[in-house]
N, C-alpha and C positions, 0 to 999 in steps of 0.2 A: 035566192037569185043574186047575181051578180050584177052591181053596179057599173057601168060604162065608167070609163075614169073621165076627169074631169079634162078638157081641154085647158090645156095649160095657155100661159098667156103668154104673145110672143115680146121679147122683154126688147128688141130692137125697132119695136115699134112705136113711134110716139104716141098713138091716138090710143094706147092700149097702155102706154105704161106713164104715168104721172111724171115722175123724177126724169126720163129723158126727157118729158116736154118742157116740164122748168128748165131743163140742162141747156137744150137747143132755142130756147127764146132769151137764158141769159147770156148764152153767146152772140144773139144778134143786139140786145139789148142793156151791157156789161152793169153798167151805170144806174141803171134802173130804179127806181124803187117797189118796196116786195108787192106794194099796189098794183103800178104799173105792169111789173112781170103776168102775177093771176089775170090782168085785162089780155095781158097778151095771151098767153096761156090757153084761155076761155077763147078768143076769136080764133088764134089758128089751130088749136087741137078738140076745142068743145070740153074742156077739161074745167071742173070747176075746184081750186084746189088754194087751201090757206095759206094766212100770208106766214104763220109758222114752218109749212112745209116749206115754202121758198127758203125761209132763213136754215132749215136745216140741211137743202140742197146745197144753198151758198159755203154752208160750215165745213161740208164734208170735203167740199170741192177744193177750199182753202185749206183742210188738213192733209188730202193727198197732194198738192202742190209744194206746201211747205216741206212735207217730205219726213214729215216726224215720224222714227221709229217705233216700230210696233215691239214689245216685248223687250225692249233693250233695258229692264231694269236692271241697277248695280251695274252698269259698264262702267271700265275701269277709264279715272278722271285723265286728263293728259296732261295733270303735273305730276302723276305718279303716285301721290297722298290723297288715299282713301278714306283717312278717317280724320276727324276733328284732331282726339291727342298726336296725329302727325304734323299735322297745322300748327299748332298747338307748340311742339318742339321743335318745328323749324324757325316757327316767329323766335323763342325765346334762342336758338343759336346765332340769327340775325342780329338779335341784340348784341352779342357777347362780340361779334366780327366789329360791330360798330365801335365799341365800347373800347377794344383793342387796337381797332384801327386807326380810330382818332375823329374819324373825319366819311362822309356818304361817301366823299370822291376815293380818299383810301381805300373804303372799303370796294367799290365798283372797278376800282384799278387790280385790289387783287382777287377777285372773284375772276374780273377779263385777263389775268394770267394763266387764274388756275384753268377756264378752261379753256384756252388754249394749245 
């Protein structure tokens, strides 16, 4: 025989789904603490839910805000030197400018010519 499928849970509903109702009591309640939220939590949804799940609701919510890239490892830096021994060779030609130059101010006057 064939099992009836399971009703599925509707996920825009607070009284059914945990994580929105932490979501929509820390929007009324920003400041909160994860105590206070589960108090609210529990009177307006009946929800009884830890004070770990708040802090992982707060965490997730703070990492889609911040906006941190997903998969962007190895993206390329925006001084153009990717690796250490590039680092590496550039400190040590910075020396030899200096060294030649005389002077920080030297060297910064003819860096602001050359690109110019």
């Amino acid at each position: 025989m064939r099992k009836k499928a399971a009703a599925q849970s509707d996920r825009t509903d607070p009284k059914q789904n945990k994580s929105l109702a932490i979501r929509m009591v820390l929007k009324t309640m920003p400041k909160a603490k994860a105590s206070e939220v589960a108090a609210g939590v529990k009177k307006e949804f009946g929800h009884e839910v830890s004070q770990n799940m708040i802090y992982m609701v707060k965490t997730k919510k703070n990492i889609a805000r911040a906006g941190r890239a997903k998969g962007r490892v190895g993206a390329p830096s925006r001084t153009g030197m990717s690796s250490a021994t590039q680092w590496v060779e550039a400190i040590q030609l910075a020396k030899q400018l200096l060294k030649s130059a005389g002077s920080v101010e030297n060297a910064t006057a003819l860096i602001n010519a050359v690109g110019s």
